[in-house]
Structures are given as structure tokens and as C-alpha cells.
C-alpha positions in Angstrom: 0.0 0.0 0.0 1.4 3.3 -1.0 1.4 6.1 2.0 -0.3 9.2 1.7 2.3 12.1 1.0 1.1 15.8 0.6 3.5 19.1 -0.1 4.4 20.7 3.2 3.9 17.4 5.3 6.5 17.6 8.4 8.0 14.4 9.4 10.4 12.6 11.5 12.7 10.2 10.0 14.2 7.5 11.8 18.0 8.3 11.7 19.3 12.0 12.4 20.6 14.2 10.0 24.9 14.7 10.7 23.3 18.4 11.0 21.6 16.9 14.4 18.2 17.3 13.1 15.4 14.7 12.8 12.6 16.7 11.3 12.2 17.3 7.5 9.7 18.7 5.0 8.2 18.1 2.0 9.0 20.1 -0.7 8.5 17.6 -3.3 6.3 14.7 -5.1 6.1 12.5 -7.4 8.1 9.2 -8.3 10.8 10.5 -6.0 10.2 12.5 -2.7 12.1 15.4 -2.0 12.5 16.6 1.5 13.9 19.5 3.2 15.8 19.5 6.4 14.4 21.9 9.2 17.8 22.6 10.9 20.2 23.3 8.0 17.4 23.9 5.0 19.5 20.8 2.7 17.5 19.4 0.3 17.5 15.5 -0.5 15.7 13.5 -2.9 14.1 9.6 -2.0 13.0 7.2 -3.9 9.5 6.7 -2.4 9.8 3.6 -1.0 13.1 4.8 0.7 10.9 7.7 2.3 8.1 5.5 3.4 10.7 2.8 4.7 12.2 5.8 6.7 9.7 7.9 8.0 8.8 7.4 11.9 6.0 9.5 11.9 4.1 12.8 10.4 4.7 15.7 12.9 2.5 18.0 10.3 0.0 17.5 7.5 0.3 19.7 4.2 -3.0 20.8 3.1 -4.9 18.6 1.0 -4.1 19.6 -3.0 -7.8 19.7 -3.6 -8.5 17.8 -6.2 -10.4 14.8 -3.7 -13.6 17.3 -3.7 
């Protein structure tokens, strides 16, 4: 089952960043996910199944994109 990802989504991956942060955010979808670290602001790019396989948990929810009405 593929995990719901929306743009702006804050979450906590499972192993810190050598910046000492754990929390990133979504700046990105598609095939790959890219993320943005909330302590130093670098930008990485995941396959998707990478991200899902690291992700602990969603601090923050993006806002829905709107097309689900």
C-alpha cells in the first residue's frame, strides 16, 4: 500500500541528519520525494519507498491539493 504524501507534510525520520536534526519537510512529489531539512534547510531527494521505509512518523500535515472534492 502506497502512504499518503502531501506538499508541506513535516516528518520525522528515523535516523538524524549529521546536522543533528530529525525533522524534514516536504518540498516535493512524485516518483521521488524530495524533503527538506528543518535545521540546516539541505534538500535530498528519495525514492518513495526509501521515504516510506524511513519515516517514523508525520509531525504536520500539508493541506490537502484539492482535487479529492
Amino acid at each position: 500500500m502506497v502512504m499518503e504524501v502531501r506538499l508541506g507534510d513535516v516528518v520525522r525520520l528515523r535516523k538524524v541528519h549529521p546536522c543533528g536534526g530529525y525533522d524534514w519537510e516536504v518540498v516535493r512529489l512524485g516518483a521521488d520525494i524530495g524533503i527538506r531539512c528543518r535545521n540546516c534547510g539541505r534538500r535530498v531527494l528519495l525514492e518513495r519507498r526509501v521515504f516510506e521505509k524511513r519515516v517514523k512518523e508525520f509531525l504536520a500535515r500539508g493541506e490537502p491539493d484539492g482535487s479529492e472534492s
